[in-house]
N, CA, C and O of each residue as an XYZ file, in Angstrom:
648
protein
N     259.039    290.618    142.245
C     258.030    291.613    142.546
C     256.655    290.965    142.754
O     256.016    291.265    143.763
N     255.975    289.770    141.531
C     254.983    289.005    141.667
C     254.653    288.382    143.629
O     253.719    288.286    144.425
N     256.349    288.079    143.538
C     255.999    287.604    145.152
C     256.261    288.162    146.460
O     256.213    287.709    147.604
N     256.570    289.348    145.917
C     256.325    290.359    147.360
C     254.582    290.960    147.220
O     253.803    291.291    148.114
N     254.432    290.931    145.955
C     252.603    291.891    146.189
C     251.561    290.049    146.242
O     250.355    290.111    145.999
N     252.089    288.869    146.508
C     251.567    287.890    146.475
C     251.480    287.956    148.181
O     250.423    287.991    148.811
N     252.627    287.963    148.677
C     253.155    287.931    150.029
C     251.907    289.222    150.881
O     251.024    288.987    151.705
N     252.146    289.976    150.525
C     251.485    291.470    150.822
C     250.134    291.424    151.024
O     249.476    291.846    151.975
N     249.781    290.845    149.988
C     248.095    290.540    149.952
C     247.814    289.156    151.126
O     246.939    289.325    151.975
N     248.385    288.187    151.109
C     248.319    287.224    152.593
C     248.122    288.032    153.445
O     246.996    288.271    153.879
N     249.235    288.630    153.862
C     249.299    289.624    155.350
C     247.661    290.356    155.578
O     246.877    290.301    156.526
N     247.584    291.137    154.048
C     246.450    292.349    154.243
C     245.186    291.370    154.899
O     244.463    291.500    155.886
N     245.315    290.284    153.784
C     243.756    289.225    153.901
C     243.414    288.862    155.780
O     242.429    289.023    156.500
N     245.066    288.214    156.037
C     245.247    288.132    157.390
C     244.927    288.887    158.750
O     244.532    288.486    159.845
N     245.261    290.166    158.238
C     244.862    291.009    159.411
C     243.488    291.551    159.159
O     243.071    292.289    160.052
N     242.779    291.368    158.248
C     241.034    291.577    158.288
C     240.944    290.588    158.905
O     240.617    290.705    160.086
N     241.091    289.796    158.583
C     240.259    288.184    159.307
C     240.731    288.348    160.652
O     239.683    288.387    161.296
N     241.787    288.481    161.549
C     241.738    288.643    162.489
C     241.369    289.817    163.377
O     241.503    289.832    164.601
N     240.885    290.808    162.617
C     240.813    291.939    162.937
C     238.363    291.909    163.205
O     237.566    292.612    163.827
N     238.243    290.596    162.235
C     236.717    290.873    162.575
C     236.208    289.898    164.091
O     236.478    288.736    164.399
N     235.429    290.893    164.766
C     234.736    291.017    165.824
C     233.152    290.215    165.412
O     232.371    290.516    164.509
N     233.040    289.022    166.525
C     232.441    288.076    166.639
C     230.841    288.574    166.279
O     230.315    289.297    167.124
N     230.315    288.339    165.474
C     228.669    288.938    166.041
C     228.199    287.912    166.527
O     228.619    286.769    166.345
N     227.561    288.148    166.987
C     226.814    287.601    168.655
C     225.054    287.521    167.888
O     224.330    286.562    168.152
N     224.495    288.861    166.793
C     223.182    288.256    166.233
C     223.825    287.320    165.185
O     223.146    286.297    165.100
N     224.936    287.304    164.323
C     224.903    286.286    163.359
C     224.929    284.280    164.302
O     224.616    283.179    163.850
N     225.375    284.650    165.461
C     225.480    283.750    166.310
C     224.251    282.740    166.574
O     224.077    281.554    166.293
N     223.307    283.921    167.373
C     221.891    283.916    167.924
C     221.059    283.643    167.068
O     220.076    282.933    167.279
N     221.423    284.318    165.692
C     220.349    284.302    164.684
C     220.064    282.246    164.115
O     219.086    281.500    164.078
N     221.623    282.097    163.765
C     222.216    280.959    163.177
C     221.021    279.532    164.250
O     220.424    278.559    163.790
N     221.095    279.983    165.580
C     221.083    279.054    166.559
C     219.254    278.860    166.792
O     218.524    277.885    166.968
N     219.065    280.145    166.696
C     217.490    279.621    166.174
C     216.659    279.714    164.988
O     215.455    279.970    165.017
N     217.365    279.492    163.914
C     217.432    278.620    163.039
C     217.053    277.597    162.595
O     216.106    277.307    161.865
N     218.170    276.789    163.264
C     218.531    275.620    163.653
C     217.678    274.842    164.556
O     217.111    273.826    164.153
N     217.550    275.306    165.861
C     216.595    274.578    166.608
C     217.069    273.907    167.264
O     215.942    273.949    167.759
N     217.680    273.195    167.908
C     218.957    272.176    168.051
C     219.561    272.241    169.388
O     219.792    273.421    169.655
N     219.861    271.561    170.201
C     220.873    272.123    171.386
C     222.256    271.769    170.828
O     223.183    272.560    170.654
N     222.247    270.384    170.562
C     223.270    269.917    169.869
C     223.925    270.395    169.109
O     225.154    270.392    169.173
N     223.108    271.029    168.020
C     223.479    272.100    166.891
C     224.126    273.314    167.672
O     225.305    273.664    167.610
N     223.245    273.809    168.321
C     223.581    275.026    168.798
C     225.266    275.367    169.694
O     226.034    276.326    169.775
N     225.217    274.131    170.167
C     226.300    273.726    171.043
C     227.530    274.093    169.826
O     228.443    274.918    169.872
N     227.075    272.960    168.566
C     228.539    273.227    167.567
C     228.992    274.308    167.288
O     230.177    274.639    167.245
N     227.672    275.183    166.994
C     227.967    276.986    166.240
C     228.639    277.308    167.067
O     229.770    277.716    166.806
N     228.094    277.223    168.576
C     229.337    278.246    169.397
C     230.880    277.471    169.352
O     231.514    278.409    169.834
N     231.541    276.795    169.197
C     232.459    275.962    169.529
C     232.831    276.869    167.860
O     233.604    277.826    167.809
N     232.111    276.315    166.662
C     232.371    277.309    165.091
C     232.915    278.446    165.440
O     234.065    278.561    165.015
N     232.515    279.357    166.070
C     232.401    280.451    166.249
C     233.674    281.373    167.636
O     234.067    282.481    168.000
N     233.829    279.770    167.938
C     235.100    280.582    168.827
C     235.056    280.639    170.164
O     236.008    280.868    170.910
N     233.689    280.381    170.529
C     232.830    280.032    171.860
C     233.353    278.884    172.391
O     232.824    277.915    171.848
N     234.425    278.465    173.484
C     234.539    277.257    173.977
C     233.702    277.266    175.163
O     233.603    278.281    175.851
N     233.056    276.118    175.453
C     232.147    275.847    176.267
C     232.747    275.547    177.644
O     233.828    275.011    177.888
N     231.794    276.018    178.517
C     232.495    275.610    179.947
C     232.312    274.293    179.805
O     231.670    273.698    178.940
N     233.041    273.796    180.891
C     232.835    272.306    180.930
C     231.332    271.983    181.798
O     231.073    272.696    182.768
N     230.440    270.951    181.416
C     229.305    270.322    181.739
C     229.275    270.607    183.470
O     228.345    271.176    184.042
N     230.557    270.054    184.169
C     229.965    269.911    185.578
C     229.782    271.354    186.426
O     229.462    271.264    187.611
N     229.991    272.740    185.806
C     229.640    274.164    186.221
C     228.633    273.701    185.699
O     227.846    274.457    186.268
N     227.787    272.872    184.877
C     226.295    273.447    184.491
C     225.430    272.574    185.661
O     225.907    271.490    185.997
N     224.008    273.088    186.363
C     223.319    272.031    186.872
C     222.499    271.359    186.024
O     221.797    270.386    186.296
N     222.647    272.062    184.720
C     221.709    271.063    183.937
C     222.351    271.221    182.698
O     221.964    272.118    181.948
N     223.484    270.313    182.299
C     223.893    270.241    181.347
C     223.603    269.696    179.811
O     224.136    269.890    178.719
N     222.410    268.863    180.320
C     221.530    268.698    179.159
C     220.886    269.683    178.395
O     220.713    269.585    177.180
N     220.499    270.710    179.145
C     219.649    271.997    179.105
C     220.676    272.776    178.452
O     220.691    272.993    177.240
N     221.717    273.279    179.455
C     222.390    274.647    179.205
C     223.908    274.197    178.746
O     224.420    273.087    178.599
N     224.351    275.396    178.601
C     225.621    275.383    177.697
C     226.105    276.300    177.795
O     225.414    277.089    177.151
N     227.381    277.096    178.443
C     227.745    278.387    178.394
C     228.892    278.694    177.828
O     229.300    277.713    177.205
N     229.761    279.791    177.734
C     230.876    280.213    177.540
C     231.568    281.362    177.326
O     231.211    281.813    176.238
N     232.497    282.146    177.907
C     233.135    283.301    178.522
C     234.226    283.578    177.670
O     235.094    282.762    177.359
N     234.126    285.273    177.141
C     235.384    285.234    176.846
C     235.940    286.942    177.230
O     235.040    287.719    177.552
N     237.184    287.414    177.195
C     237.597    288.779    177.337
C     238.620    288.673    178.607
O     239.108    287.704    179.190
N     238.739    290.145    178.792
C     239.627    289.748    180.098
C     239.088    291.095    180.729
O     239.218    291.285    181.938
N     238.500    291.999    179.934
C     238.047    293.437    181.047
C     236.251    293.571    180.374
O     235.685    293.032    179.423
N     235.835    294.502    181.360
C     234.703    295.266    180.906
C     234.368    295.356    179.668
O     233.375    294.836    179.159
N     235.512    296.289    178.913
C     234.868    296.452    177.373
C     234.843    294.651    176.457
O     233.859    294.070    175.998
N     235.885    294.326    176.468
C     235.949    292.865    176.110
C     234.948    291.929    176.285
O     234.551    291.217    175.362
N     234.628    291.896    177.119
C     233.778    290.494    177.679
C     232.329    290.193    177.124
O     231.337    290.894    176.925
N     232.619    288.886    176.962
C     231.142    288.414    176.246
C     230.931    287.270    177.565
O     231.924    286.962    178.224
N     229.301    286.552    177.959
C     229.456    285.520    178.220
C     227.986    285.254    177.646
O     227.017    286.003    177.519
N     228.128    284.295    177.434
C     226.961    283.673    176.137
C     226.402    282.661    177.123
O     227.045    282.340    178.122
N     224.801    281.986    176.751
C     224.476    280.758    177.008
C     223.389    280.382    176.228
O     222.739    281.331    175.791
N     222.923    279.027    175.864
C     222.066    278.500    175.373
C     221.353    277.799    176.209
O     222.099    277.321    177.063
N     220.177    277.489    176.381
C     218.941    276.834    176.997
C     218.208    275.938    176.315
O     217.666    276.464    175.343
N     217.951    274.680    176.450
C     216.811    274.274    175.287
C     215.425    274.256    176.361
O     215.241    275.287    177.008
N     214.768    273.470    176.491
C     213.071    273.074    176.675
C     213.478    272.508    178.138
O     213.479    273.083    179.227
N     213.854    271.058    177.753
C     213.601    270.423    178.756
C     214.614    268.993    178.397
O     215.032    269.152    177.250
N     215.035    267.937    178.866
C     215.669    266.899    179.231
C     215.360    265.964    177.669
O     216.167    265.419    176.916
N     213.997    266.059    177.604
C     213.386    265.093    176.136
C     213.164    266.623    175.036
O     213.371    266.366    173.850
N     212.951    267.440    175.199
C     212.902    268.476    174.222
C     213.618    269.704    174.263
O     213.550    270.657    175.039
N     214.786    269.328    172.597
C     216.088    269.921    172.587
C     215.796    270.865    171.856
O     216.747    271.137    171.123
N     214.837    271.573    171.682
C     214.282    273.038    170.958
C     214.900    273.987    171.825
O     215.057    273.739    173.020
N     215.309    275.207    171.223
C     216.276    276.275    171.623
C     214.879    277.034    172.566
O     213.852    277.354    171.967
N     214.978    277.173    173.549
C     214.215    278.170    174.876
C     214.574    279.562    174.327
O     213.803    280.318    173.736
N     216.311    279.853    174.716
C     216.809    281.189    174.162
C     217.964    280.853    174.427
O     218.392    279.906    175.086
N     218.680    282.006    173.662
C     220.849    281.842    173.391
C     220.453    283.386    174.309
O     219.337    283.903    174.249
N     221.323    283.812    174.928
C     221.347    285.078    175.489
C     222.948    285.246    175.691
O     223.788    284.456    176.123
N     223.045    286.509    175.239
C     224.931    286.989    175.216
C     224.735    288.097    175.823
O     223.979    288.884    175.254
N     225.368    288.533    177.215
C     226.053    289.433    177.865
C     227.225    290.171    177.131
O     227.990    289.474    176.464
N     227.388    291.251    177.184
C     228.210    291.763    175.832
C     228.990    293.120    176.032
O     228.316    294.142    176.154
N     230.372    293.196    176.073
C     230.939    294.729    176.703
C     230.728    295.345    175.411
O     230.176    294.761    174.479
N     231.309    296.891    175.347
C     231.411    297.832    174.307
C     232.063    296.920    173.100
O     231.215    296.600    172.267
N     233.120    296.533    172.884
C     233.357    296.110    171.869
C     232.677    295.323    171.172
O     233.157    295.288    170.038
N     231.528    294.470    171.308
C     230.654    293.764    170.504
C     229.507    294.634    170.083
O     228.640    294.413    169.237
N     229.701    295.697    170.880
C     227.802    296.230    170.768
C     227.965    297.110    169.979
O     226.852    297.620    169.854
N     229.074    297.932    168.977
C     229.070    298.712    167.977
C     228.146    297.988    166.197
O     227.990    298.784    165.271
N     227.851    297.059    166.105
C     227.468    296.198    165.308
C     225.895    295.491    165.811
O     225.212    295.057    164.884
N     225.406    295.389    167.018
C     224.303    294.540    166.805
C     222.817    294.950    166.183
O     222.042    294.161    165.642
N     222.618    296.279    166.376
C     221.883    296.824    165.406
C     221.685    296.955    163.943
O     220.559    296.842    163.458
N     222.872    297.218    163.129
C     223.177    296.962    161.899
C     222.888    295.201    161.358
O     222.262    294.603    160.483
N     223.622    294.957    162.297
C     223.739    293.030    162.004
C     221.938    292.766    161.747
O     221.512    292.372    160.661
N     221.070    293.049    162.885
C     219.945    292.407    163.330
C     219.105    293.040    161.431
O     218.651    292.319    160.543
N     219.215    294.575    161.470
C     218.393    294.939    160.396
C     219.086    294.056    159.255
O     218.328    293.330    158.612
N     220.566    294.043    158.910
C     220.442    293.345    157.821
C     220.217    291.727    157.481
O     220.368    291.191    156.384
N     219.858    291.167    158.604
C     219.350    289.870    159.187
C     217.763    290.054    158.455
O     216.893    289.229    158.176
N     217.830    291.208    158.332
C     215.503    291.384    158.124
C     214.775    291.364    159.179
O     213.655    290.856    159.140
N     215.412    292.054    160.607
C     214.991    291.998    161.693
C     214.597    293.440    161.548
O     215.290    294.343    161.078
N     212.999    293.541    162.172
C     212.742    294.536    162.173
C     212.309    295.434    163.925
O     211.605    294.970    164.822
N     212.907    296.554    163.903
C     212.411    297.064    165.322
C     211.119    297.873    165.546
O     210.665    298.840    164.936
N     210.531    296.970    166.933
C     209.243    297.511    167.173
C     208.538    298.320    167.411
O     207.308    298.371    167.416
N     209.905    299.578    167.801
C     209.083    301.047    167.830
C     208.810    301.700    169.165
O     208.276    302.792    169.354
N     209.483    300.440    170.473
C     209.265    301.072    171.785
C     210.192    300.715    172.632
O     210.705    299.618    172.415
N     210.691    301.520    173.847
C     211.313    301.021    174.560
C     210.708    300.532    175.885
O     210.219    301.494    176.479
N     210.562    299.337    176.586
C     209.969    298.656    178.000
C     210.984    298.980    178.877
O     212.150    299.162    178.527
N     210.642    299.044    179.813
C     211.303    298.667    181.295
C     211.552    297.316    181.834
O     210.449    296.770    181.805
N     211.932    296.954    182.043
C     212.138    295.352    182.464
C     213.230    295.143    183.789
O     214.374    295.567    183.955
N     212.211    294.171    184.768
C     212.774    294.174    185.503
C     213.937    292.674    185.644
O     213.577    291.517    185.424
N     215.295    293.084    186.045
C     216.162    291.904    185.955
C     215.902    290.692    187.699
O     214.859    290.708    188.353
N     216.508    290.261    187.868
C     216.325    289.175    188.533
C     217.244    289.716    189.893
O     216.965    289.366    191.040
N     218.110    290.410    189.635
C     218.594    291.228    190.607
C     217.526    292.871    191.360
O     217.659    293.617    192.330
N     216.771    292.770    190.478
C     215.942    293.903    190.833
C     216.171    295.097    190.322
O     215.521    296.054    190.741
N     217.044    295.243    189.419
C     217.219    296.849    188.508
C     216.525    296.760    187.490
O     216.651    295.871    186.647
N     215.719    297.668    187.455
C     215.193    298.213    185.680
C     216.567    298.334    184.795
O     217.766    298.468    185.041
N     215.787    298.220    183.698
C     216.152    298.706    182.926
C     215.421    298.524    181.398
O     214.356    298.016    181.047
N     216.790    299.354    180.492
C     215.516    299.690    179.509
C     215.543    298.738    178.369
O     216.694    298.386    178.114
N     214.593    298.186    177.566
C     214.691    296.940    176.651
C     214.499    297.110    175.363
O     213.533    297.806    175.675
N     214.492    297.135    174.535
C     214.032    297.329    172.837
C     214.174    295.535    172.327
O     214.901    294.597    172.651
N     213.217    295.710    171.525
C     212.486    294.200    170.765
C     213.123    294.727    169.513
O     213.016    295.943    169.353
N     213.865    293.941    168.452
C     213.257    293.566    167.051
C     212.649    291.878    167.140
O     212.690    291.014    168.016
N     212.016    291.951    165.584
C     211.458    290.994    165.470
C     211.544    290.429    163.982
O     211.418    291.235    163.060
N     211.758    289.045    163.701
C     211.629    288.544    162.060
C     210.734    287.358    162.769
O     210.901    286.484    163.619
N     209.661    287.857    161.896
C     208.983    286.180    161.896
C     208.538    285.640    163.231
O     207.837    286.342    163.959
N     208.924    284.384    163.601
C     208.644    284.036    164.833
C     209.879    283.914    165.693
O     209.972    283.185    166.680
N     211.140    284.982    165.044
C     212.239    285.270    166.226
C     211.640    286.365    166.963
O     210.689    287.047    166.583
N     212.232    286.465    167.973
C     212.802    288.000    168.621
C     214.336    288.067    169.184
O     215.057    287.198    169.673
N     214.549    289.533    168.897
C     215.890    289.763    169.887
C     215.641    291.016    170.787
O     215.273    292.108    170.354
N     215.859    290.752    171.941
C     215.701    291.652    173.000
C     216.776    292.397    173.207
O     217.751    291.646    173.220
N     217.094    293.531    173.381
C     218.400    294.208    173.673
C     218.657    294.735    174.661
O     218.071    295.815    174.581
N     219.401    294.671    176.010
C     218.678    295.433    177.603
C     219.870    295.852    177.868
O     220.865    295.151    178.051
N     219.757    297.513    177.907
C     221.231    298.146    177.989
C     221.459    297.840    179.883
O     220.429    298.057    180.522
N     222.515    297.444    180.604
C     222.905    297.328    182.012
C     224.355    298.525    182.019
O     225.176    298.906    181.185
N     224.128    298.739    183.154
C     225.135    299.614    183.908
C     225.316    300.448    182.997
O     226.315    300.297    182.293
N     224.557    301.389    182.780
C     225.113    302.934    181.733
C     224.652    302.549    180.659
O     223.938    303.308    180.004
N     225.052    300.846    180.074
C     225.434    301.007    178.513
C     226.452    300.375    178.687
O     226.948    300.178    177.577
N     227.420    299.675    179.940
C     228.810    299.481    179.823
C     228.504    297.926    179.075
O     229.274    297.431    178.252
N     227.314    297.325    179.510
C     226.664    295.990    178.981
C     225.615    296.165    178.464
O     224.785    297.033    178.734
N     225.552    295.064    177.403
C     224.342    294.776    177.046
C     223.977    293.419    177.113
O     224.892    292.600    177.020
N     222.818    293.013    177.257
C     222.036    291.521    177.393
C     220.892    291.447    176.026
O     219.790    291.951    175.810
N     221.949    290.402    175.161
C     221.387    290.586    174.274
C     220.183    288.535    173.858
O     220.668    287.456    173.517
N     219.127    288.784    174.040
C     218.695    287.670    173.981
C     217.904    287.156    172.888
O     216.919    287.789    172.509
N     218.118    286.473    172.548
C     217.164    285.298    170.912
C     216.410    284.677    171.886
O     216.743    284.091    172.916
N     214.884    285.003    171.174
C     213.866    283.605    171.308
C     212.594    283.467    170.267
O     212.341    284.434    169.549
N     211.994    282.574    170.203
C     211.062    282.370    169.191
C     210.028    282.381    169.473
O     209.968    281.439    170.263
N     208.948    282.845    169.394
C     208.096    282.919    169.581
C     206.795    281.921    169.805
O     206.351    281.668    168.685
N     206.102    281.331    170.715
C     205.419    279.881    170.785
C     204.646    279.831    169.951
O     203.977    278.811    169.790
């Protein structure tokens, strides 16, 4: 009996752990932190993030990306940025993010001690659509949150403040 409720409890432990969904601020948060490209590079690789390979990047010193899901709600694609070639200080981590990650990033950020600023901006993307943005802030982080297409995405970005 000892080793069927021994057995039982593996399984239960097992399917939480595979059952938890990546956060993307414990990610972001971790990475500027740290400060690091190098660093930053490891967390995602920690975290489950395999990196594209260097020669998709044009500046692989700089950037660092990596994709995961297979539909809409699923899909994350993450990247990190540092400074410049001699300075490996984090620029920003920014994660693209379907429904399934974005039930959690609010909760995550406040219990991080991230606090929200109280407004929503317009911001224009690089493709030319508005859209709408909300800031929290700890310290000399920020995380930007920019709902795309409905809400079906979000663009969720870390940076620190100069």
């Amino acid at each position: 009996m000892k080793k069927c409720l021994l057995i039982f409890a593996a399984i239960i432990c097992s399917i939480c752990t595979w059952g938890q969904v990546l956060s993307v601020v414990d990610v972001g948060n971790s990475i500027l932190d740290k400060n690091n490209f190098a660093t930053a590079k490891q967390i995602f690789k920690q975290n489950g993030l395999v990196l594209n390979p260097d020669y998709l990047s044009q500046s692989p010193q700089t950037h660092a990306s990596s994709m995961l899901g297979e539909d809409r709600f699923t899909s994350l694609m993450a990247s990190i940025d540092a400074y410049s070639k001699t300075d490996k200080r984090i620029k920003q981590v920014t994660f693209l993010i379907g429904g399934y990650y974005q039930g959690r990033v609010v909760d995550d950020l406040k219990s991080l001690g991230y606090k929200y600023t109280g407004k929503i901006e317009w911001v224009t993307l690089g493709n030319g659509v508005s859209v709408p943005q909300v800031t929290y802030v700890k310290g000399v982080k920020r995380c930007l949150i920019q709902d795309i297409d409905d809400g079906v995405f979000q663009n969720i970005i870390f940076k620190r403040n100069k």
